[in-house]
N, C-alpha and C positions, 0 to 999 in steps of 0.2 A: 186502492184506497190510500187515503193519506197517512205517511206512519206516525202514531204519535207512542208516547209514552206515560204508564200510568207509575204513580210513586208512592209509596207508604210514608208516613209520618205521625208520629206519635212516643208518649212516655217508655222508659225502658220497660222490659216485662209487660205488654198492654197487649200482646199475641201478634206482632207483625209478621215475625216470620211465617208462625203456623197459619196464618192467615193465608200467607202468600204461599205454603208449601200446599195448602187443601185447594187453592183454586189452582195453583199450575202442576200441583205434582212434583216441584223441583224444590230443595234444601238449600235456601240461598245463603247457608251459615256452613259454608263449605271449610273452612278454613280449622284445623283442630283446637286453635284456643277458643275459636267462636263455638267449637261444640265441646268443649272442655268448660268454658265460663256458664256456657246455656243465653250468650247475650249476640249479638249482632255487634261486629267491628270494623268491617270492612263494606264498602257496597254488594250486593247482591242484585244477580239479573236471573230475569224469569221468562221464558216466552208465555204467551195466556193466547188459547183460543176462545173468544168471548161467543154467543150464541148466535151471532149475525153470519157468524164463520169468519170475520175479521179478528187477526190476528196482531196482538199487541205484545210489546216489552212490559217489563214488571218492575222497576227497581227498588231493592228494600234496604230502607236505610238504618244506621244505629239510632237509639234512643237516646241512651246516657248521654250526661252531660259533655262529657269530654271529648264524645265522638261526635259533636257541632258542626264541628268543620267538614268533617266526610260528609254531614245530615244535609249540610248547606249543598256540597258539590250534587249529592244525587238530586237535591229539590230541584238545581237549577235546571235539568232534562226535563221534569215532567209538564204532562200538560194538566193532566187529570190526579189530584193527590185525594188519597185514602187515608184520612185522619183518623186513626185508630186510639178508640176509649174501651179501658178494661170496665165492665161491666162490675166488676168488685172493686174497682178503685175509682174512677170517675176523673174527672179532670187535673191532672198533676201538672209539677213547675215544666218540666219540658213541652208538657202538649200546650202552654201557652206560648213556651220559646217556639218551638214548630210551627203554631200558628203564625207568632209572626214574622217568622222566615217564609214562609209563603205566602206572605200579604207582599212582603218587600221585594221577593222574585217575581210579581205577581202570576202566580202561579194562576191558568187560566178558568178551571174550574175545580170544587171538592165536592168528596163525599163525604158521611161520618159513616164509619164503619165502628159499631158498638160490639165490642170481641168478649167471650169467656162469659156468653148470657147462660150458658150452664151452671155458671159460679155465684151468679147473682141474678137468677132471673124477673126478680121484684123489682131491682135497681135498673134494670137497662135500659127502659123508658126514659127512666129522667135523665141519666146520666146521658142520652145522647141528645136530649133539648138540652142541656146546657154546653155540650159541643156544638153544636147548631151555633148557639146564643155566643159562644165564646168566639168562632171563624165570623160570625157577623160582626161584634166589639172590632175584630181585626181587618177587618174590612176584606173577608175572603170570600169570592162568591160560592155560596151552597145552602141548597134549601133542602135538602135530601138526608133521611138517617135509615141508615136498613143495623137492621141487630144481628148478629149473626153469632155461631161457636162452629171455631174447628172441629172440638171433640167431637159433637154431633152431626157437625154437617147443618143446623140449623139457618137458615136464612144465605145460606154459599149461591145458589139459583139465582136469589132475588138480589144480590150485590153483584152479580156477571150481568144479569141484565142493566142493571141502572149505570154498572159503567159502559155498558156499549151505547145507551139511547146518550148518554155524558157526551162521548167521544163524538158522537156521528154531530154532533151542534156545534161540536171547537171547528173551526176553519183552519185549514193548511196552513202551516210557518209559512213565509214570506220566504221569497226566493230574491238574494239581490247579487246573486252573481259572484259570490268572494266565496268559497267555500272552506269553514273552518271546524274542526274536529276538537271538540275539547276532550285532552285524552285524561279519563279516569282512572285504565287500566293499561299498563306496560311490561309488556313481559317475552323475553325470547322462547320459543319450539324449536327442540330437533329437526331439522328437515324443513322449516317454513321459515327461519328467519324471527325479526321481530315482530312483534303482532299487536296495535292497539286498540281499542275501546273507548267509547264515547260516543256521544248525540252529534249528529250531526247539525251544525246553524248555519242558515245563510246562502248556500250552492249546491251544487251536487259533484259528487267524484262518481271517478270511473277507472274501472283495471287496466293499468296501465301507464297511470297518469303521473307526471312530474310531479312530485313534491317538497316540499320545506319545513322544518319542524320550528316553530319558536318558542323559546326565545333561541335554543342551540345554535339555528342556521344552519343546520344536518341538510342534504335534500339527498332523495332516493326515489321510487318509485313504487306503485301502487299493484304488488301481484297477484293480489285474492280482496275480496270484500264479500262480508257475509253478514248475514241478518237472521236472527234468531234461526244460528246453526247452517242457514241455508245459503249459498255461493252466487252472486249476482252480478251482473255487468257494471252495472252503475245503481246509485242511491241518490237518491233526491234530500234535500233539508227536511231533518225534521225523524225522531227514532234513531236507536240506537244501532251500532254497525258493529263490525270486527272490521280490520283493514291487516294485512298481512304487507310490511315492507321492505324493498331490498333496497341495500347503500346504506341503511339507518339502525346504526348500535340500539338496542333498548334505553342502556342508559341517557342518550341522550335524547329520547321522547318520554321522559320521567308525567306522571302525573302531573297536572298543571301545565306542559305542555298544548299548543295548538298546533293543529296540522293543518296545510292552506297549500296554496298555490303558489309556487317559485314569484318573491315581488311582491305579493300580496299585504306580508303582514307590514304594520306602522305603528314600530312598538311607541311606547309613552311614558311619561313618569312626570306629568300634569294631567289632571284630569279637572275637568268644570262638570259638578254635576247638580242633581237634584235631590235634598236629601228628605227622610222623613222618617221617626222614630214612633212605633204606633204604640197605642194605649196600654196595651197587654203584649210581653212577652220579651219586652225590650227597657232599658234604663235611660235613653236617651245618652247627650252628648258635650264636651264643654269645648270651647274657642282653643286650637292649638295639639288638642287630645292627640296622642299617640295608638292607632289603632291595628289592626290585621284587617285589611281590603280581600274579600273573597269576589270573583269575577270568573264565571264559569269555572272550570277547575281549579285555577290559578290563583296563588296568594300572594300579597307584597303587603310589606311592611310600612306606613304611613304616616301620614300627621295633617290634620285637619283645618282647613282655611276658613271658617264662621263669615260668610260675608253680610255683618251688620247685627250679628246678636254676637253674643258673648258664650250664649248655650240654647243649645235645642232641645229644646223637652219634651218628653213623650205626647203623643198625643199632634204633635205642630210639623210643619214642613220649614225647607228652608233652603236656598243656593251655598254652595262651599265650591272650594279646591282641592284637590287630595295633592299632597305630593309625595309621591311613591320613591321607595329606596333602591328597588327594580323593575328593570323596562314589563309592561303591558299591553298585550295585544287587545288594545278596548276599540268599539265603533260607537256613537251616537244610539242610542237607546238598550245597550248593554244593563242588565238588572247588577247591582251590587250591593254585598251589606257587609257591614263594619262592624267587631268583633273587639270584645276586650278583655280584661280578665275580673273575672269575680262570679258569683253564683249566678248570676244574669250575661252574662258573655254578648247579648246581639245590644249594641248600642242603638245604630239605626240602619239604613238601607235606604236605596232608590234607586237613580236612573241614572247611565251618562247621558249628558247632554254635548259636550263638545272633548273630543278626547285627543286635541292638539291646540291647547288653548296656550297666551301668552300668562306671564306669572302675574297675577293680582297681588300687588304689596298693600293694599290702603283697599280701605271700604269706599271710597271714593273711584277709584279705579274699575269696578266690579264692573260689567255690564250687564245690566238687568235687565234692559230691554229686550237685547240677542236671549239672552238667557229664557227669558219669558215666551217668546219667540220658537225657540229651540221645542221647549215642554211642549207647546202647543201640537209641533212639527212632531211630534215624538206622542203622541195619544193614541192608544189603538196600535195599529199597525204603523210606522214608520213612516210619514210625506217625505219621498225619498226627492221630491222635486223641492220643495220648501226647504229642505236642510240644503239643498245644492246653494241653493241663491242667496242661502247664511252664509255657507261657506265663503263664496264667491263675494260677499259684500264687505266678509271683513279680511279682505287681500287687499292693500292697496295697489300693490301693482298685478292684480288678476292670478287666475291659477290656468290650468291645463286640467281639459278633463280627466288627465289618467289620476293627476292631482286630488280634483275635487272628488273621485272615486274612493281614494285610499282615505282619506278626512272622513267623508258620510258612511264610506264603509260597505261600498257598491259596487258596480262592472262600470268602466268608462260608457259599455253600450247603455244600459242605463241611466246613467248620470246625460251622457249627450242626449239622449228626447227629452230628458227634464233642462237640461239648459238650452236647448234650442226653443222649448213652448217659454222658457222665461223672454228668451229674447225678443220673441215674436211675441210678446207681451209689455216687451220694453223694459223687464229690470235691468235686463243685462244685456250687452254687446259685446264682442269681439274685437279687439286687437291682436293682431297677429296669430297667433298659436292657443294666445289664454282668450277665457271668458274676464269678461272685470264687469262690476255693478257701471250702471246708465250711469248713475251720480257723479261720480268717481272718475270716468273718462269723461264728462263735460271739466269736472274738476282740473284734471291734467291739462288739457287744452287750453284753458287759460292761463293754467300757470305755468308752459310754456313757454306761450307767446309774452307773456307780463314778465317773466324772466328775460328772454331773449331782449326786448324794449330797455330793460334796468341797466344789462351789460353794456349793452350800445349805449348808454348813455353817458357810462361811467368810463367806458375803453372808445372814447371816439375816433381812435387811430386802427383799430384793429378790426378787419373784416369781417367780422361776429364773433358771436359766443361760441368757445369751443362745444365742438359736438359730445365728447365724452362728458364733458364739465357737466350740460346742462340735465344728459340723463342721468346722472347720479343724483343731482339733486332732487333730479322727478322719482328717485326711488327704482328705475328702470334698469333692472342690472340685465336683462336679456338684451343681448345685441336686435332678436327680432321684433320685439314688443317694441325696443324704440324705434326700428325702423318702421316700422304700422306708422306709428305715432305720430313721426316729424312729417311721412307721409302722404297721412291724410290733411296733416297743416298744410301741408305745399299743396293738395290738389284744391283745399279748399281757398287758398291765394292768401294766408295769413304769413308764412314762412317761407324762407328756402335754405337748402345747403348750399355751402360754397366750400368743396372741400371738405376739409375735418370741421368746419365751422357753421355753424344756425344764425342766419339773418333775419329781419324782418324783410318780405316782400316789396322789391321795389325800391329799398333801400340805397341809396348810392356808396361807393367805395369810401373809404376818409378820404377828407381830402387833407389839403398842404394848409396847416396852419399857421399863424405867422411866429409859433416857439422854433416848428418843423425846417422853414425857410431860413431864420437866422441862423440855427445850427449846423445846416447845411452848409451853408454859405460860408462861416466860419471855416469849417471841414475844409471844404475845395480850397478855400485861398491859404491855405495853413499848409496843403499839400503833407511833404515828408513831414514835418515838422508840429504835428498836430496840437491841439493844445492840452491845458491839463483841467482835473476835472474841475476846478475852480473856474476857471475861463467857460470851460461848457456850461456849468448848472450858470452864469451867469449869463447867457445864452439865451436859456429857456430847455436846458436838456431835463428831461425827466425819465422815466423809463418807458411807457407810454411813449414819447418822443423817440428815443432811443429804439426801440422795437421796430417803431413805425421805420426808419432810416432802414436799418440792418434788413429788415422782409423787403422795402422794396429796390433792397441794392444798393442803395447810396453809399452804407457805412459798412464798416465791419470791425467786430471785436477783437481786440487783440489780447493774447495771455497776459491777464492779470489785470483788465480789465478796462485798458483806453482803447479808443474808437479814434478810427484814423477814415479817411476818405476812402473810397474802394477802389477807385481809379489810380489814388497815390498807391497808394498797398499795389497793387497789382501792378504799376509798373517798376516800385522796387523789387517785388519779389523776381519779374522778368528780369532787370536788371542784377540782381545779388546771380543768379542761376547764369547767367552769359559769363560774369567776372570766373565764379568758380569754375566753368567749362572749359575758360582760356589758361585757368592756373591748374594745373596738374596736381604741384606739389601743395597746395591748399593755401589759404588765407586766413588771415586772423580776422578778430574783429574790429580792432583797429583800422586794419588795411581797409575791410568792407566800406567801414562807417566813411574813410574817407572817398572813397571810390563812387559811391552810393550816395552820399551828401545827406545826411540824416546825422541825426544827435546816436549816442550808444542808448539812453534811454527808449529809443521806439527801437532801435538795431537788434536789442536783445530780442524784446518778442516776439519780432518778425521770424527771425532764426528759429527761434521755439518752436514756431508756429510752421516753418519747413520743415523742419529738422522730427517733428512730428507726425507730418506726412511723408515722412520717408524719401527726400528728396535730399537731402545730403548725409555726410557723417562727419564724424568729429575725431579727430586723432591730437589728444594733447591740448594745446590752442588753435589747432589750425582745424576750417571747416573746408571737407571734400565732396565735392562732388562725386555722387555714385555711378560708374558706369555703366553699371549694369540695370540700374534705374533708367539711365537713357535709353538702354536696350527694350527694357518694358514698354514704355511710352513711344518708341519707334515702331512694336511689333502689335501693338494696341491700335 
């Protein structure tokens, strides 16, 4: 059977406990100030055998005000909550706070459990139509009120059965292959190690199994897992577990902690989500509010992005930002509610909808579309294929399935059948290694080649557009995605490389312009003696020009910045290398400049320009030839 879990809710003092100790026999008020106060402080778990012989968890949470937060963490497990109204009290401030914490976790179905009809058995009719009437105001689904008293045992029968015909109509949690443990309960045993507690969401573990705590980054290993008391191989999503593990301190799988798969978690501290503060049992919210984010067990501290009102009032919905003070292991349809201080504490609650969003500065900015989008993807059960190809649209340079996995909050193997039917559907294609939207790669492809055309037009000396230049521009920082990219240009005859460099197809080399030609020309009959830069720029030298000489050989730059012919250069530097090899005792530069027939002006950088490549040495004024440099270049 599918495990789920049933949860109590309701006012302090209303008989939760006693409720839950007459139906399972167990005293979920284990702890001695909880039996010392006579209140519930802590969560409490219960196994229950219901009358089908299926077996459920129990969790029984605090009432009072203060104890919100823990009331919050246990709501977020259940599937099935047991709204508890004292029959001599009738509906108080919390049992409307509780309601609508269970509207905002949407908790998937209630019952009204009418408690202490021994104490008021005139009133318990009414008082449980108007719990009825008050989960309906909250928009929580239940149509059901059974009355019941622990003292007597009155109506216990008829609340076992109507939570098992409950359960048997909730559908299985969704299984998307991430398996995460929101740990409630952390605590070391003699002889076992640490041991935690919590619902399991999303995957299943198994004894034995690699694991990761977050936010810590502890990992360890999975020695025991049990289920109300009893020792199992593996747990599927969905019920509450014990998990025993080695490698991993307590302390640092404190409450609030999640337990997952080594790689798994993508923590956060943006969120985009959906909010909504409902009629009853919440205060609503204003633009910028500083609030407590509760998200499965875990809390952070916040402040609220309003995109497009100023405040959210009860009763209305609305898109925001959260920005968290610390990292969040949130996915795409996580329930969350927001917390504040004062006699009403639940401001609002909703949904994530993107839990690795960019920062929204301006209500201009917002995108409501995706947004809009997202909610839809997110109704019911999760469109784990719909949020992929969100994902996927707003990359512009594409994601990787392991990627788009860790965003939606899925298994790669999942996510790949959901982007492969996109593809074969046409939103999305393939480049390389990533998925990228259809739109998006027609995009790139043209402004490619509309780039590559701009350069060549602008550099008509130069062989193309360098290749690194042009994928940074296209946003392409993987070497493989560009390589897909340039390609599929080339196959489809738009492009080609040449080198480090992107042409257009069919393109001819530059040719010799007539700036190129004069400058040259200059060059060779100037020989040693080259000119200066005045004489060149009046030429036609420009850099452009310049570039084009020096790549295809003609010129060569000399230290510190004149351009001499290549042929001259090359046969001085043959020539300075024979004088040095016939003079032992060294040469000046004097002696060179005369020897050599050049000005000292071009003399010096030539030298430099050996003297750099390790082809002579210098003692004083005199430059020497290295012998044992000759010996290199002999043995070479």
């Amino acid at each position: 059977m599918t495990e789920l879990t049933v949860g109590t809710a309701g006012h302090i003092d209303h008989g939760k406990t006693a409720l839950v100790r007459a139906l399972t026999g167990v005293d979920c008020d284990r702890l001695p100030e909880e039996q010392a106060r006579g209140m519930t402080i802590e969560l409490g778990f219960a196994p229950l055998r219901l009358p089908s012989g299926r077996e459920v968890s129990v969790v029984d949470v605090p009432g009072h005000e203060r104890f919100l937060r823990t009331m919050a963490v246990g709501a977020r497990s259940i599937d099935l909550a047991l709204l508890c109204v004292a029959a001599d009290d009738g509906v108080m401030p919390q049992t409307r706070e509780h309601a609508a914490v269970l509207r905002l976790l949407r908790v998937r179905s209630a019952l009204v459990a009418v408690t202490k009809q021994d104490t008021a058995p005139e009133d318990a009719e009414a008082v449980g139509r108007s719990a009825l009437e008050l989960l309906r105001q909250a928009g929580v689904a239940a149509t059901r009120v059974v009355v019941t008293s622990s003292a007597t045992g009155m109506g216990l029968p008829e609340l076992a059965a109507k939570i098992d015909e409950e359960l048997a109509a909730i559908a299985a949690p969704q299984d998307r292959g991430i398996p995460r443990l929101h740990v409630d309960r952390s605590f070391s045993r003699p002889g076992v190690g640490t041991v935690v507690t919590g619902v399991l969401m999303d995957g299943r573990l198994t004894v034995g199994q690699q694991v990761e705590v977050f936010p810590s980054g502890a990992r360890g290993r999975i020695l025991e897992l049990q289920r109300r008391g009893r020792a199992v191989k593996a747990v599927e999503p969905g019920g509450r577990l014990a998990a025993s593990l080695r490698g991993v301190p307590a302390e640092l799988a404190p409450r609030g902690s999640v337990l997952g798969r080594p790689g798994d978690a993508s923590g956060t501290t943006l969120v985009d989500c959906l909010l909504e503060s409902p009629e009853v049992g919440a205060s609503g919210l204003r633009q910028g509010a500083q609030v407590e984010l509760l998200c499965g067990t875990a809390t952070s501290r916040g402040r609220v992005w309003l995109a497009g009102e100023e405040r959210l009032t009860t009763g209305s919905r609305g898109f925001a930002q959260l920005m968290l003070e610390s990292p969040l292991w949130a996915i795409p349809g996580d329930r969350i509610i927001l917390r504040g201080q004062g006699p009403v504490s639940v401001l609002a609650g909703g949904v994530v909808l993107d839990a690795h969003p960019r920062r929204h500065r301006r209500w201009a900015d917002a995108p409501l579309d995706r947004w809009a989008a997202r909610d839809r993807a997110l109704q019911h059960q999760p469109d784990l294929g719909a949020l992929a190809v969100l994902e996927v649209g707003q990359a512009p340079a594409g994601l990787s399935a392991a990627e788009v996995g860790r965003r939606v909050g899925c298994s790669p193997e999942l996510v790949s059948a959901a982007l492969q039917a996109a593809e074969d559907g046409g939103q999305l294609a393939r480049l390389g290694p990533v998925h990228i939207d259809s739109g998006r790669l027609a995009e790139l492809r043209s402004q490619a080649v509309a780039r590559v055309a701009s350069y060549q037009r602008l550099h008509p000396l130069e062989p193309g557009m360098p290749r690194r230049q042009l994928l940074a521009e296209l946003g392409l920082q993987r070497p493989a995605v560009g390589d897909s990219l340039l390609s599929e240009l080339a196959a489809a005859g738009l492009l080609e490389q040449r080198g480090g460099t992107v042409a257009e197809l069919g393109s001819l080399p530059p040719g010799r312009t007539p700036q190129v030609e004069r400058v040259s020309q200059l060059l060779r009959s100037a020989g040693r003696l080259p000119p200066g830069p005045g004489e060149l720029r009046a030429a036609g030298l420009t850099r452009q020009v310049e570039g084009y000489l020096v790549q295809s050989g003609e010129a060569a730059r000399l230290p510190g910045g004149g351009l001499i012919s290549a042929s001259a250069l090359e046969q001085m530097e043959s020539e300075i290398e024979a004088e040095l090899r016939h003079s032992p005792a060294g040469l000046t530069v004097a002696q060179l400049r005369d020897r050599v027939g050049t000005s000292r002006r071009i003399l010096l950088p030539v030298l430099e320009r050996m003297e750099a490549g390790g082809e002579f040495s210098r003692s004083g004024d005199l430059h020497l030839w290295r012998p044992e440099r000759s010996r290199e270049l002999q043995c070479g």
